[in-house]
C-alpha positions as CSV (number, residue, x, y, z in Angstrom):
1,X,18.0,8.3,62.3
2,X,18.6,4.8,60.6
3,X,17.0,4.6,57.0
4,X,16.2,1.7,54.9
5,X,15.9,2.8,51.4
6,X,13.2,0.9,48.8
7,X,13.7,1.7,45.5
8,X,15.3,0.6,41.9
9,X,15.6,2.9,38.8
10,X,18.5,5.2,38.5
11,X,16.0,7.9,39.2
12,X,16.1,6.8,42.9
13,X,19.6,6.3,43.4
14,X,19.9,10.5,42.2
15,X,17.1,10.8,45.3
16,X,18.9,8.3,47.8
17,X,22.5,9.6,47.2
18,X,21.3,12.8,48.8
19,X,20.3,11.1,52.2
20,X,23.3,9.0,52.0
21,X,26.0,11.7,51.8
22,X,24.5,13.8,54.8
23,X,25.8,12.6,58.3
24,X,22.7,13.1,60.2
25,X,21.8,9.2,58.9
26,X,22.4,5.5,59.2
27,X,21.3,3.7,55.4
28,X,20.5,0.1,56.9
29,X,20.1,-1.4,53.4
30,X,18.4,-1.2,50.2
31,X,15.5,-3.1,49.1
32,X,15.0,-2.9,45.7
33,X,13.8,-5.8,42.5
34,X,15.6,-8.7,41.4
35,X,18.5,-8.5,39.3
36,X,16.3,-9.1,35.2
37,X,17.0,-11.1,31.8
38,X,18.7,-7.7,29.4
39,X,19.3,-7.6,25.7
40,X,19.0,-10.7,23.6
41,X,20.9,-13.2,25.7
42,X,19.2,-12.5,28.5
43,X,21.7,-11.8,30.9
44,X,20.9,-11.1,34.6
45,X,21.0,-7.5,34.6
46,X,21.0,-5.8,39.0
47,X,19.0,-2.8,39.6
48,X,20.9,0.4,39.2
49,X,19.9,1.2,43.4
50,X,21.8,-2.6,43.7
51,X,24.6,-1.4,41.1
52,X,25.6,2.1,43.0
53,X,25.2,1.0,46.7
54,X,26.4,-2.6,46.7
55,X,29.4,-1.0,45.7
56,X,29.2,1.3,48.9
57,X,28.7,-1.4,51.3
58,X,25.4,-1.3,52.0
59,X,22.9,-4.5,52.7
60,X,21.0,-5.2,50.0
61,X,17.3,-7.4,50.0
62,X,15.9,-8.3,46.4
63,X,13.2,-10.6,47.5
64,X,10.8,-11.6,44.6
65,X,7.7,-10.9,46.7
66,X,7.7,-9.1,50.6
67,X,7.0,-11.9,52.6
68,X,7.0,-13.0,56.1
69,X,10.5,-14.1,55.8
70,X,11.4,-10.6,54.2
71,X,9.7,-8.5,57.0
72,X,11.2,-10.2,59.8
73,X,15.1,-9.4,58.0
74,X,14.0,-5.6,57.7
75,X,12.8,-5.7,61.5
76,X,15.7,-7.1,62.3
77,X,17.5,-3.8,60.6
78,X,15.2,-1.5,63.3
79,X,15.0,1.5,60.5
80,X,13.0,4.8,61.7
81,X,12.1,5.3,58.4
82,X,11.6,3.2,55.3
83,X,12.3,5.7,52.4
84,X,10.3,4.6,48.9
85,X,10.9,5.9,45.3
86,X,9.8,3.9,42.7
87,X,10.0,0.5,43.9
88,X,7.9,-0.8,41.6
89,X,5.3,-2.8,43.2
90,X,2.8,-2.4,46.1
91,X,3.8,-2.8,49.2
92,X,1.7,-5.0,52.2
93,X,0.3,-3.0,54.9
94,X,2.1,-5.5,56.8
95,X,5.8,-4.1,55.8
96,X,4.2,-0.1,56.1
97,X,3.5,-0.9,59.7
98,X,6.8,-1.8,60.3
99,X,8.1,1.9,60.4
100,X,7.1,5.6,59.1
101,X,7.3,4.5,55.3
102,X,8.3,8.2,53.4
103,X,7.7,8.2,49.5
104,X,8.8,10.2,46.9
105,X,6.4,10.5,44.2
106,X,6.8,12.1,40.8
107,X,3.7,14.3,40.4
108,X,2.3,16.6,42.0
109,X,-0.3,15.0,43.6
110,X,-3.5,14.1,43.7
111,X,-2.5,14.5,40.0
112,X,-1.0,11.4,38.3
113,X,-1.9,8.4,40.8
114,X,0.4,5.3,39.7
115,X,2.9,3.7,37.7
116,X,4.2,6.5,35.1
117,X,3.3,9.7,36.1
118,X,6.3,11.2,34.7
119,X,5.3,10.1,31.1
120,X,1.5,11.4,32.3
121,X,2.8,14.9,33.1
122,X,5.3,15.1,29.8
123,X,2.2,13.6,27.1
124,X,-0.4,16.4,29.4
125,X,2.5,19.2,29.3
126,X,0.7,21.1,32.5
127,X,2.6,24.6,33.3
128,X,4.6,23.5,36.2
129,X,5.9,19.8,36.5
130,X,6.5,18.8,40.7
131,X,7.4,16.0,43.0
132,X,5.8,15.3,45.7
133,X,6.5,13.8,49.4
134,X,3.6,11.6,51.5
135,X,3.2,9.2,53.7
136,X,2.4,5.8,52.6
137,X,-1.1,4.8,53.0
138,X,-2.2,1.3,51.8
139,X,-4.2,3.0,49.1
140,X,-2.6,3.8,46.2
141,X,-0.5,6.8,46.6
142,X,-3.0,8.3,48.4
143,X,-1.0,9.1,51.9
144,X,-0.9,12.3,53.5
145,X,1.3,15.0,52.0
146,X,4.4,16.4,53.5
147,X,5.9,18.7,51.0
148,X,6.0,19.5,47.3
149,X,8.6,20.6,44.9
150,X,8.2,22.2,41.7
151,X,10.1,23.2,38.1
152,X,8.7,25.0,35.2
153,X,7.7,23.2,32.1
154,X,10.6,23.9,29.7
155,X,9.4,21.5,27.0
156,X,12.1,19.2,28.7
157,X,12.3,15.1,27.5
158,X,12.0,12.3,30.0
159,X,15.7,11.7,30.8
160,X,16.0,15.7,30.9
161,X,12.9,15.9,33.8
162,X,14.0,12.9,35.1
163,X,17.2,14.1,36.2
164,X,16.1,17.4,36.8
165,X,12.8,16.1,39.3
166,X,15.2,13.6,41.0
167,X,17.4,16.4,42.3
168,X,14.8,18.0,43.4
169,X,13.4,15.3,45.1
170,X,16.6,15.0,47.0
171,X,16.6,17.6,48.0
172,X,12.5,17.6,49.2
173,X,13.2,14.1,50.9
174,X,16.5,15.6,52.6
175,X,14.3,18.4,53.7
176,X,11.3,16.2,55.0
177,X,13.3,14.0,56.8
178,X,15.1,16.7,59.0
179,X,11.5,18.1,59.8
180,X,9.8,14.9,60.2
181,X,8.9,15.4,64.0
182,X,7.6,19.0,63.1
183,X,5.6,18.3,59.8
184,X,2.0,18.9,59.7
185,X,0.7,16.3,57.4
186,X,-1.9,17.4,54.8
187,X,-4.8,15.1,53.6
188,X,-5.2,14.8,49.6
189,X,-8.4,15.7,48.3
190,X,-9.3,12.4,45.9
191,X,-12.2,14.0,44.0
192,X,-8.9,15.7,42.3
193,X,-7.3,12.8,41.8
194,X,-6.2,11.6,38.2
195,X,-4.5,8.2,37.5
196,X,-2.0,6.2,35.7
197,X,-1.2,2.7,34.2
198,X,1.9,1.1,33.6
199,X,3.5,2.0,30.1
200,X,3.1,-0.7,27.5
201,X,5.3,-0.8,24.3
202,X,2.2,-0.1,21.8
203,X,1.4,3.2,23.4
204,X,4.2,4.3,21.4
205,X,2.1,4.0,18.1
206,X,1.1,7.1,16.3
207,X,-0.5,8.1,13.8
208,X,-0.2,11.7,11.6
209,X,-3.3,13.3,13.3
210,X,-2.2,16.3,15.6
211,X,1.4,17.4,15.6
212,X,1.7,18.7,18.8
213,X,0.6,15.3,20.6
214,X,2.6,13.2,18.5
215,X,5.4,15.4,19.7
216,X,4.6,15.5,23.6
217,X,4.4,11.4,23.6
218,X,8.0,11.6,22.0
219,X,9.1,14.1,24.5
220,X,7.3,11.5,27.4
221,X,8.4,8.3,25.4
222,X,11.7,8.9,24.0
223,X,13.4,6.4,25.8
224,X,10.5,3.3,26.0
225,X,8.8,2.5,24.0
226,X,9.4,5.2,21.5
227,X,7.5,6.8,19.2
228,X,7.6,4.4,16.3
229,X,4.3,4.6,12.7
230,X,3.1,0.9,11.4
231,X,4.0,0.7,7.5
232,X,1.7,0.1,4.9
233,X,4.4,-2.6,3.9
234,X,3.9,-4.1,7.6
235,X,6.9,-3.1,9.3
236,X,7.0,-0.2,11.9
237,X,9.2,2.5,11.5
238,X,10.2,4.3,14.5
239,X,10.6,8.3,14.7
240,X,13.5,10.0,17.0
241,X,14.9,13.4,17.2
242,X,11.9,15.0,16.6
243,X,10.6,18.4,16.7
244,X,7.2,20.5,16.5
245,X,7.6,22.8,13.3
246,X,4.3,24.3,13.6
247,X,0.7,23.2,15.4
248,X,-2.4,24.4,13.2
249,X,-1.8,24.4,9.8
250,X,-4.3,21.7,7.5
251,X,-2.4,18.5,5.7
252,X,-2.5,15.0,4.4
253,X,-1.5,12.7,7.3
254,X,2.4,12.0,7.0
255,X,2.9,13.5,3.7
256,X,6.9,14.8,3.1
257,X,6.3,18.5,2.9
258,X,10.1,19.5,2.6
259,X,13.3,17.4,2.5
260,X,16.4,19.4,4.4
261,X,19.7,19.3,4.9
262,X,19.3,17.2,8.1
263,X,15.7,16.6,8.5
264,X,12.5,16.0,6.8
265,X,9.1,17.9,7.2
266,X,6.1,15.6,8.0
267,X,2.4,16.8,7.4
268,X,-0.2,16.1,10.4
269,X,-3.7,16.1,9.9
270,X,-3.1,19.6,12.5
271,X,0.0,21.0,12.2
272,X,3.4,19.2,11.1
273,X,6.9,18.0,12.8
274,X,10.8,17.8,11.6
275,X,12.2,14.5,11.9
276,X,16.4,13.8,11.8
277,X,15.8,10.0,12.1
278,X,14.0,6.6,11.4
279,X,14.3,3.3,12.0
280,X,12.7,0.9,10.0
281,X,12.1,-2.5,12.0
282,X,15.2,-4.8,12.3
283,X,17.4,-2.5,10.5
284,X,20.0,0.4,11.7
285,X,19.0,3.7,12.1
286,X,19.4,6.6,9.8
287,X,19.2,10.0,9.2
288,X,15.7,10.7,7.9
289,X,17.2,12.0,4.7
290,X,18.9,8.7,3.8
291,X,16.3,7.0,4.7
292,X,13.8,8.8,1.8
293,X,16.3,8.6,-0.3
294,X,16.7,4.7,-0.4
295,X,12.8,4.1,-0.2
296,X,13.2,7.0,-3.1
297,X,10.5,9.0,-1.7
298,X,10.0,12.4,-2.9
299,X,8.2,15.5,-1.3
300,X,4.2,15.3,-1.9
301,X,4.3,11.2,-1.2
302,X,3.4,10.0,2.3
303,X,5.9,8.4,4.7
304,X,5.1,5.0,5.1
């Protein structure tokens, strides 16, 4: 079976590297984005897919939009399958009909439709957290099912699931395509359906109303766009290693309940959370301890 692989975050390289190390398939290239400006000089940055397979050999396509031109160089490679996770844009129904187009999908659908449904499950911290595998439909993520795979919700952080629901989704995908002739497709029922948009960098704002969400966003956002509070002063101040001391109890939003060793105590409108580190705007970060003690903050004033 020759396979052309669509995909560019690291999360799908953990997903391709599975079908590429098993000999019952021919990889016939990658297409993933183009190479992107990174950090402040803007240097052209390749896709981590690009990164781990050029380096294998394999073809690579990084067209800036799927045209014609584009289509007839994948016909050209005659895949039997066209393997998609997380490409990261829609696809033309003209490119889907060029072969049986797999993806691998990080929800358990119909739940979480879209761009970020690994954030969506993290901030909605649902019992189970899955992965699943359809067929592309020109609909958005809509195709018929062809297998799930699921993990229990350990109160994990996005790099954590991440890695976690990739090899499992390796595993899915390796299992799908093996039974591909034998599968019986399953429709999805879209009055269950729930969606997702693409993550933008001021859903990271919070504010010191309810504990226990502030902590699921930073479990969902940790790595972008953060969890971060705007200052009185106008700058924002951006919260990491965080933890959920308790969920009910009644406070003044983000007054410094306790100072420790290695953490402070923040007071939530519902509940509070230990914090080991902030970050005011422009500056390093520090430990959350430091950091009171140069704004000279004491317990009872609010964090700010």
């Amino acid at each position: 079976m020759k396979i052309l692989f669509a995909g560019t975050p690291a999360f799908a390289t953990a997903i391709f590297e599975r079908i590429y190390h098993d000999n019952s398939f021919t990889i016939v290239g990658l297409l993933c984005q183009p190479d992107k400006p990174f950090g402040r000089k803007g240097e052209l940055k390749p896709p981590h897919t690009k990164e781990h397979f050029e380096a294998l050999g394999i073809k690579i396509l990084q067209p800036t939009k799927i045209d014609e031109d584009t289509i007839k160089i994948i016909e050209s490679l005659a895949p039997d399958v066209i393997l998609v996770v997380a490409y990261g844009k829609i696809l033309p129904i003209r490119f889907l009909n060029i072969a049986c187009c797999i993806n691998i999908h990080a929800s358990l659908l119909p739940q979480w439709r879209g761009a970020s449904p690994l954030q969506q499950m993290l901030i909605n911290q649902p019992d189970y957290f899955g992965i699943t595998a359809m067929n592309i439909s020109p609909k958005l993520d809509s195709g018929e099912i062809l297998g799930y795979s699921y993990l229990p919700n350990t109160h994990q952080d996005f790099p954590t699931l991440s890695l976690e629901l990739a090899q499992s989704g390796g595993k899915l995908a390796l299992k799908v395509l093996k039974n591909l002739s034998s599968l019986q497709a399953l429709k999805q029922i879209d009055a269950d359906s729930t969606y997702c948009q693409k993550i933008k960098k001021n859903d990271g704002c919070v504010t010191f109303d309810n504990a226990c969400e502030i902590y699921h966003k930073y479990l969902a956002y940790c790595v972008w766009p953060h969890i971060f509070i705007h200052s009185s002063l106008g700058y924002t101040l951006k919260l990491s290693h965080i933890s959920l001391c308790e969920a009910s109890s009644s406070n003044t939003q983000g007054e410094i309940l306790a100072i420790e060793s290695d953490s402070i105590i923040i007071g939530c409108a519902k509940g509070s959370l230990r914090i080991q580190t902030l970050q005011q705007e422009g500056k390093k970060a520090l430990s959350a301890v430091e950091y009171l003690c140069g704004k000279r903050l004491k317990i009872g004033e609010i964090l700010c």
